[in-house]
N, C-alpha and C positions, 0 to 999 in steps of 0.2 A: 546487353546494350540494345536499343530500340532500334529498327530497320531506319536510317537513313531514308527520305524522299529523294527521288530522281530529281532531275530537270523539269521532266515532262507533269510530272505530281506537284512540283511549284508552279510551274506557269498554270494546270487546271486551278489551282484553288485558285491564285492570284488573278485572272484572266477570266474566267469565269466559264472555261470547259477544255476541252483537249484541242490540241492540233490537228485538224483532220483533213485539212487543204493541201492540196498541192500548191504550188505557184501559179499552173496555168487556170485551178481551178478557181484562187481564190481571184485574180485575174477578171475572170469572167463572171465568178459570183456581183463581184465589185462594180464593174461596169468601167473601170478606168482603162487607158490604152496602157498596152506590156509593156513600152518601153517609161510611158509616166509612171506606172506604178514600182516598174525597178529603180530608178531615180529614185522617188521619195524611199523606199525603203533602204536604201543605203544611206539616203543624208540621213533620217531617223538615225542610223549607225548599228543597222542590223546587219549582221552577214548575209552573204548568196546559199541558199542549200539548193541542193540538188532536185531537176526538174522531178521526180520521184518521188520526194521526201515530203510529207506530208506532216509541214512546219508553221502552218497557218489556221490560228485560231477565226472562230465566229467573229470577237471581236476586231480583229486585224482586217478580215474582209470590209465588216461593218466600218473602219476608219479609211481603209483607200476608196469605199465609195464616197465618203465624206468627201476627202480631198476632190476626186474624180466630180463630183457634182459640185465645186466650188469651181473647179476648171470648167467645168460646161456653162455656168452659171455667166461665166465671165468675172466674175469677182476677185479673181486672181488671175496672170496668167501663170505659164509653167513655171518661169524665172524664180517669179516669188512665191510660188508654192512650194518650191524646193530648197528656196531661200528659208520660209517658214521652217520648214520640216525640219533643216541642219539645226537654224537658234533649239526649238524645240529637242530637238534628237538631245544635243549635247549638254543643254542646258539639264536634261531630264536623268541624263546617264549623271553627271557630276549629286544629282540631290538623291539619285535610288542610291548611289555607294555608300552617301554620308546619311540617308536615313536608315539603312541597312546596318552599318555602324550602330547607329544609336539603339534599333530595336535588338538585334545582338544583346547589346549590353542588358537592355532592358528584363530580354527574354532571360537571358542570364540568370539576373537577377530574383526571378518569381520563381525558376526551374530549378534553380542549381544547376545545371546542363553544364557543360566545360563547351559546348558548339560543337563538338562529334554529332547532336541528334542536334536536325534542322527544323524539327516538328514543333518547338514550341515558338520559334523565330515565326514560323509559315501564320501558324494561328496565329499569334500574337498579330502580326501585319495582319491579314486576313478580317482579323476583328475591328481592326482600328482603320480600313480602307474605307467605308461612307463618311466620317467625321474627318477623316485624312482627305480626301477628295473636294468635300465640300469648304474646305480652310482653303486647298491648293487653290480652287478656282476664286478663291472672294481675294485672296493675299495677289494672284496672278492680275484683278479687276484694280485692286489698291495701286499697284506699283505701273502698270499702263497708264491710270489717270493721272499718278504724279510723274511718270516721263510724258507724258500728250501734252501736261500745263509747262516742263520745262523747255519742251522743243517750241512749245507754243509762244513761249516770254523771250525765246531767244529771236523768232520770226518778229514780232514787234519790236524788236530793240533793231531789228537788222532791214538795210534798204531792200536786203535780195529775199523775193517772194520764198524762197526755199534755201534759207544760208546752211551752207557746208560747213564751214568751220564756225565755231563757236568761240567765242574768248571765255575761259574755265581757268578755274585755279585747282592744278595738279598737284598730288603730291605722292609721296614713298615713304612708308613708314619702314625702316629694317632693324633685324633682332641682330644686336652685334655680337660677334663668336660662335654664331647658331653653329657653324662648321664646327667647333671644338667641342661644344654641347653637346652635339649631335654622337660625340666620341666617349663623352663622361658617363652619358644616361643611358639607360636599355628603351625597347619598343616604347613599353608602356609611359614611362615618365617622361621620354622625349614626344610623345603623342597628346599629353598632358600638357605640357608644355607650351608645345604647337595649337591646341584646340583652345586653352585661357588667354594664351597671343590674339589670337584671331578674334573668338569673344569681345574681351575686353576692347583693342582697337573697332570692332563693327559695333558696337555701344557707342566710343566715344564721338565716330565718325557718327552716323546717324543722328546721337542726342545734338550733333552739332551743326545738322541742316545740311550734311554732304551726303557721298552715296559712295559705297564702296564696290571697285570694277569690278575687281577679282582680289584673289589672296594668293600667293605661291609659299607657303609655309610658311618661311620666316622673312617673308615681306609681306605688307597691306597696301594696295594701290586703292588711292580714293581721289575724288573730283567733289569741289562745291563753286556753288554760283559766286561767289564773293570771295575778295581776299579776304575779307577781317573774318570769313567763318572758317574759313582756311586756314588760318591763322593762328585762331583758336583750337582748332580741331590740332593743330601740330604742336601746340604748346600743350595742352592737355594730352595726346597719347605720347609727347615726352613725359609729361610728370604722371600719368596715370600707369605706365605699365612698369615704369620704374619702380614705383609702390611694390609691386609684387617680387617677393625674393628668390622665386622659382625663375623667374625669368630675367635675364641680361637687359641691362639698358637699350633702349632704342636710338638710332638717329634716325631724321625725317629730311626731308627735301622738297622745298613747294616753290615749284610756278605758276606764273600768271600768263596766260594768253593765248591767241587761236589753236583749237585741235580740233580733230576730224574724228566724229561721231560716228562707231562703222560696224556693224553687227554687235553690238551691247560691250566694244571695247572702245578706248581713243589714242589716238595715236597723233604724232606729229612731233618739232620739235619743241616743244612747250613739253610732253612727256619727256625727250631726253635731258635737256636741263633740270629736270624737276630729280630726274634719275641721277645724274652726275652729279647733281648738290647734296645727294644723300651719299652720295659713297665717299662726300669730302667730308660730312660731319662727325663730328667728336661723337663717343658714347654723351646719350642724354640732351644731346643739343639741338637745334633747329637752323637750318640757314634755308635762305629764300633767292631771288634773282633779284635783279635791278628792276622789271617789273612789279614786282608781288613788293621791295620794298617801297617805292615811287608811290603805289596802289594804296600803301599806309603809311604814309604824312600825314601826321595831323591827327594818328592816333593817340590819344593820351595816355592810353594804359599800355601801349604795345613800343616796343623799342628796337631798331635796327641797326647793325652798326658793319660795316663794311671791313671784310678780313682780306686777308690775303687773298688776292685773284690767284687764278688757277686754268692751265689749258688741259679744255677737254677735247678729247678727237673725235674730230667730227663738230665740234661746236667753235672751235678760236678758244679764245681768250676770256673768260667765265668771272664775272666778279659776285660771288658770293657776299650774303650779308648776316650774319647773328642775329635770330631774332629774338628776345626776351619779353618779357614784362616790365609793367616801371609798374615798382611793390612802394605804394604813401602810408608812410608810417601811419599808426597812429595816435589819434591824441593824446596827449598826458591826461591820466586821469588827476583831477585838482585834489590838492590834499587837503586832509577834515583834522579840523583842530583837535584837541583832547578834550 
């Protein structure tokens, strides 16, 4: 079997040389102050090593002086530099695990390897890092301008020069029995599973003009500007993920109304409603709140119809509503003589 790469032989290829810094030297190479530069690199969500340990590449100096010259610049002060760094750190740890995943498999694929030899995972990334880097930064430029124009459309619709809360329609998409699934399947088919779950709902959400917060395996949390896109996007990942027979029925859950926009999640109780309405619905079905149906009066193709209220804690008294399609037959085709 082929020697295994270290740590140290991953981070040189991937990085672009060895760790040859200390902390205090990289510190001083950098020109940022000791105590800013220990901040950012813990929000980043690296560990502390030892003043000794000579843990810091060329390139890591090269980015605390970034930061450290954006603080002197005045362009940021420390709050939101540290601010940045956390979004960044975790945002960056969540896409290396799941691109990791994917190139694994990929390397897999070309190598035969079983993942004992790390060598063709290393290349494999390694080759594909300028065409990787350059998508990163153009997809990272795409979704800034289209969050800039939604905070921007919500500033014009709102009297307050910088509004906090936003009126959004929420919703929770969830896989029902995933606990019992979770019991039937092994790693690989319950991971399968889970990856064409998530797929297929960030298709339907997107092709439907919403955005999706976050995922927890066998839930989908999404947001859209409108109820009727919301609406749609809930009646479609009922009937779309139901299609698939690998996977359990969905229920969803959507509300309508102010939440609070706060480091790339949202919260408030417009999220708990949206949350308790999914844990009342049937497999396959959709229920909404009394805003989100209010919000669609007057839809022609869309239908609500009020079930049984229900108390959630923490919320009172909760009336849920069914929300369907209204399906217009169609025409008789006219009959032809003989």
């Amino acid at each position: 079997m082929p020697a295994r790469p270290d740590p140290e032989q991953i981070e040189a290829a991937l990085l672009g040389g060895q760790a040859r810094h200390t902390r205090a030297e990289a510190v001083r190479l950098s020109g940022a102050p000791p105590e800013f530069a220990g901040r950012v690199w813990r929000a980043l969500g690296f560990p502390s090593r030892g003043e000794d340990v000579a843990a810091f590449t060329d390139s890591d100096v090269e980015a605390l002086r970034t930061a450290a010259d954006l603080l002197a610049a005045g362009k940021v002060d420390e709050d939101a530099a540290i601010r940045l760094a956390r979004s960044m750190g975790q945002t960056m740890a969540r896409l290396a695990e799941w691109q990791t995943s994917i190139l694994s498999a990929l390397a897999y694929e070309r190598s035969g390897d079983d993942g004992g030899d790390l060598g063709p995972l290393v290349g494999l990334t390694r080759d594909l890092l300028p065409d990787v880097e350059r998508l990163l930064v153009h997809i990272w430029r795409r979704q800034l301008a289209a969050s800039s124009a939604r905070r921007l459309a919500f500033m014009e619709s709102s009297e307050d020069a910088a509004p906090t809360y936003f009126p959004l329609a929420v919703g929770f998409a969830d896989l029902v029995s995933f606990t019992n699934l979770s019991r039937e399947l092994d790693e690989v088919e319950l991971a399968e599973v889970v990856e064409g779950f998530e797929s297929t709902a960030t298709d339907i959400v997107s092709s439907g003009g919403g955005r999706v917060v976050k995922t927890l395996g066998d839930e989908v949390f999404f947001v859209a500007n409108t109820p009727r896109q919301a609406a749609e996007i809930a009646l479609r990942l009922s009937d779309g993920v139901a299609t698939d027979i690998e996977v359990p029925d969905v229920r969803v859950g959507v509300a309508y109304g102010p939440i609070l926009a706060l480091l790339g999640d949202v919260f408030g109780t417009t999220v708990n409603r949206a949350s308790r309405l999914t844990s009342f619905a049937r497999p396959g079905t959709v229920l909404v709140d009394d805003a989100m149906a209010e919000q669609l009066e007057g839809e022609s193709a869309l239908r609500v119809a009020a079930v049984r209220a229900r108390h959630a804690h923490g919320l009172g008294r909760l009336q849920p509503y069914a929300l369907r399609r209204v399906f217009t037959p169609a025409p008789a085709t006219p009959a032809t003589g003989a």
